[in-house]
C-alpha positions as CSV (number, residue, x, y, z in Angstrom):
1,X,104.5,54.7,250.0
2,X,106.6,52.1,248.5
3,X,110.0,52.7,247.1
4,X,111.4,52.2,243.4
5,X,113.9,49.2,242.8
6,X,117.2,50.4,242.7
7,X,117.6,50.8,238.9
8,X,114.5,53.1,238.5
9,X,116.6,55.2,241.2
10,X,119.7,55.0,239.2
11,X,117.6,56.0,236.0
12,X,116.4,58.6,237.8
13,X,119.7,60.0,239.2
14,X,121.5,59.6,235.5
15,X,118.9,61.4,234.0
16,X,118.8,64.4,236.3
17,X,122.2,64.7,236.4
18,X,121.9,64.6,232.1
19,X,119.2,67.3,231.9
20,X,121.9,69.3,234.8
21,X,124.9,69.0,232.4
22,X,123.1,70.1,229.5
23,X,121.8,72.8,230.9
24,X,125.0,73.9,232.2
25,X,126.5,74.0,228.7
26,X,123.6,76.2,227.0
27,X,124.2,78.8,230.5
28,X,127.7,78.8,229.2
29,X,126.8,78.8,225.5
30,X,124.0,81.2,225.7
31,X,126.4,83.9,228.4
32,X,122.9,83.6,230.4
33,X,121.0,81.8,232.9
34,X,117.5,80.5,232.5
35,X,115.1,83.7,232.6
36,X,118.5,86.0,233.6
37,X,118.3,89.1,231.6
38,X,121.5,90.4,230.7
39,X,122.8,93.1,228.5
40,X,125.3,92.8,225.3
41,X,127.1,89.5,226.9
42,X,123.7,87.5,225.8
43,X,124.5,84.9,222.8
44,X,120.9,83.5,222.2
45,X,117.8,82.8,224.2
46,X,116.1,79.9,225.1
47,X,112.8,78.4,223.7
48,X,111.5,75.7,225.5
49,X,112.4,72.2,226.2
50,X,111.9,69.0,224.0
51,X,111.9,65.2,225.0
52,X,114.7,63.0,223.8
53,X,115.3,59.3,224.3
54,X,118.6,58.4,225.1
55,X,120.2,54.6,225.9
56,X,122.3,54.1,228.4
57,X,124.2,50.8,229.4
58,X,120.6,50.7,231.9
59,X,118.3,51.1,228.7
60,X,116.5,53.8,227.1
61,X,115.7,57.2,229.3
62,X,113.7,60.0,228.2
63,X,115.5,63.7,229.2
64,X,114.0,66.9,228.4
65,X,116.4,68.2,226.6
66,X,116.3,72.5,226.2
67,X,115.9,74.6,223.3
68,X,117.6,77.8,222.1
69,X,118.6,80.2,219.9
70,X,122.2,81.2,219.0
């Protein structure tokens, strides 16, 4: 099994820990983890997840970025 170059690792990492912030702020946003089910604190729900390209000072990285309701 061969291993990535060290920039498609870095890629990697920066996009993971993206798609982890974002979905950190909707949790906060939304009063609600991903399929939590809570009473009247609930905001909104989420929907899904969409792909989004975003450039970096490594290039351009695609992050599925999460949809919801408010």
């Amino acid at each position: 099994m061969e291993k990535g170059t060290l920039e498609e690792l870095m890629r990697e990492r920066i996009r993971a820990t993206i798609e982890a912030i974002v979905d950190e702020e909707l949790k906060g946003a939304l009063g609600a983890a991903a399929s939590q089910r809570v009473g009247s604190i609930r905001a909104g729900y989420r929907h899904g997840k969409r792909q989004r390209t975003l450039t970096t000072s490594l290039g351009a990285t695609t992050i599925a970025m999460p949809r919801a309701r408010i």
